[in-house]
C-alpha positions in Angstrom: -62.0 9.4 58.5 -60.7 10.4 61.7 -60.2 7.9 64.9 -59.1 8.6 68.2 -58.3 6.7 71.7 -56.8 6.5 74.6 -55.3 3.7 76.3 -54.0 3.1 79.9 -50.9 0.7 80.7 -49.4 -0.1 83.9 -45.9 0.6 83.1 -43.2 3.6 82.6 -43.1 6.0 79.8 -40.2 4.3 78.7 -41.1 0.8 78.6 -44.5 1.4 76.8 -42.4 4.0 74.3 -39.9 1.1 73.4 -42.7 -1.3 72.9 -44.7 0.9 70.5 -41.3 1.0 68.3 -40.2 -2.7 68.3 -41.4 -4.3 65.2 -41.5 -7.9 67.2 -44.0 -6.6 69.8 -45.9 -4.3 67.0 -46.6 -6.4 64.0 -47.4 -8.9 66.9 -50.6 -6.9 67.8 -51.7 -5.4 64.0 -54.6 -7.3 63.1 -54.3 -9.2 60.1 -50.4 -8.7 60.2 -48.6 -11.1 57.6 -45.0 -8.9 56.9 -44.0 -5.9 59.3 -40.3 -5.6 57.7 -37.7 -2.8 58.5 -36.6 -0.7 55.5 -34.4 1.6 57.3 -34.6 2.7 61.0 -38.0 4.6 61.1 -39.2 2.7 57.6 -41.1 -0.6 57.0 -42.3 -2.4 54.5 -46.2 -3.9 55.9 -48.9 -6.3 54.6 -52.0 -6.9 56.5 -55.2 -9.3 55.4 -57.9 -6.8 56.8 -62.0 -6.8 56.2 -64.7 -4.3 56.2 -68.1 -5.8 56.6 -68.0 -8.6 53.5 -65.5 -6.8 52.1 -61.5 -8.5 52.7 -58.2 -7.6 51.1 -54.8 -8.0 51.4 -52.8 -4.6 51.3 -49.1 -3.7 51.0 -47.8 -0.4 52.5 -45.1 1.5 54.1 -45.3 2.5 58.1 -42.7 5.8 58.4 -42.2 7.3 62.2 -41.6 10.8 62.1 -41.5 14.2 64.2 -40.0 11.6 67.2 -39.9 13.3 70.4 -38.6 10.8 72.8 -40.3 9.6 74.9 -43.4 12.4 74.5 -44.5 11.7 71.0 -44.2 10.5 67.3 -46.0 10.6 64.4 -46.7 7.8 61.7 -47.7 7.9 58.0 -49.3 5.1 56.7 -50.0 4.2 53.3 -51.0 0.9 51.3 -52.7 -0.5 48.6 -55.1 -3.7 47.8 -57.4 -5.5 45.7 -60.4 -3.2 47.7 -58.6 0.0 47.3 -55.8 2.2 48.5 -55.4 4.2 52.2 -53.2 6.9 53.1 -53.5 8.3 56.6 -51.2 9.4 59.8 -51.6 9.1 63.6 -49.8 10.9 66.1 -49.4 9.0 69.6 -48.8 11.5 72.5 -47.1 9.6 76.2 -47.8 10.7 79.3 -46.4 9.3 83.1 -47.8 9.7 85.7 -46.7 6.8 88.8 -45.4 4.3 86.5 -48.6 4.6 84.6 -48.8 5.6 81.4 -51.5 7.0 79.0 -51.2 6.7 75.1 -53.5 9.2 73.1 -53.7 8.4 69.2 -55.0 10.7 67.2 -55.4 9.7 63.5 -56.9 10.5 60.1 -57.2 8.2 56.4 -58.5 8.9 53.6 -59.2 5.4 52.3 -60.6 4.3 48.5 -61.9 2.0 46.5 -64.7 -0.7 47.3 -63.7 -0.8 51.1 -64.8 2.7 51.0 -67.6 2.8 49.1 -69.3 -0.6 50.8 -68.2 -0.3 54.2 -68.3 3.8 54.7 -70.7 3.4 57.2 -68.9 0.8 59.1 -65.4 2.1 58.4 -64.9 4.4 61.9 -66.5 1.2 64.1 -64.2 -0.9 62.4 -61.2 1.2 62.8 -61.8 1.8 66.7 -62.3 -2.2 66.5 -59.3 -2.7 65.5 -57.4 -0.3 67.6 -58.7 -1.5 70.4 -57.7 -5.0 69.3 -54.2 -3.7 69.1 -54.0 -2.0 72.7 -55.3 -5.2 74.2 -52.8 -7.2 72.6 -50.0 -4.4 73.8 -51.2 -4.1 77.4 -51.2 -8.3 77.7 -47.6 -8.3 76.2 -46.2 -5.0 78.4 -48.2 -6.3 81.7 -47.3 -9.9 81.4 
């Protein structure tokens, strides 16, 4: 399943970099976030409650940043498991200035299994953009407050 946005924020590079990287402000705006804990620098330990059409789960996971190239780009792997199955998946998020406004483009892919997938495979890439759009809301009130 592949999902892509793009989000606009009035703010600097910087400000909307350092707010995509503090585990405060993101586990804040996850959905269904219960535990966003750092492991290591660019390593945490997550647990979301999350639902696909009737189908709801709690999952436990790891969030890794990689490939950082401040403040242009990183690259996140996600991976998790739950009573409705199991995903694995990465998104790259590409920053771009241009007068103090800045544009995040995500770019992602999961490969997710179990009952979540096979119920809710026809739902699964509305509910993901759902969801991310959910999340850039919540990070646009929190940066532009």
């Amino acid at each position: 399943m592949k999902v892509e946005g793009s989000y606009m924020f009035n703010t600097d590079r910087e400000t909307l970099w350092t707010a995509m990287l503090s585990p405060e402000v993101f586990s804040g705006c996850i959905p269904g976030c219960q535990q966003f804990q750092p492991t290591s620098d660019d390593s945490y330990d997550v647990e979301l409650k999350v639902g696909v059409a009737s189908i709801t789960g709690t999952y436990a996971g790891r969030v890794t940043v990689v490939e950082r190239n401040h403040p242009e780009h990183y690259r996140m792997l996600i991976e998790g498991t739950g009573s409705g199955g199991s995903i694995k998946g990465s998104a790259q998020f590409a920053f771009t200035e241009n007068d103090r406004t800045t544009e995040i483009r995500v770019v992602g892919d999961a490969q997710v299994t179990g009952m979540v997938a096979r119920v809710g495979q026809r739902l699964m890439g509305s509910a993901s953009r759902m969801l991310m759009n959910q999340f850039f809301a919540c990070l646009k009130d929190k940066i532009e407050a």
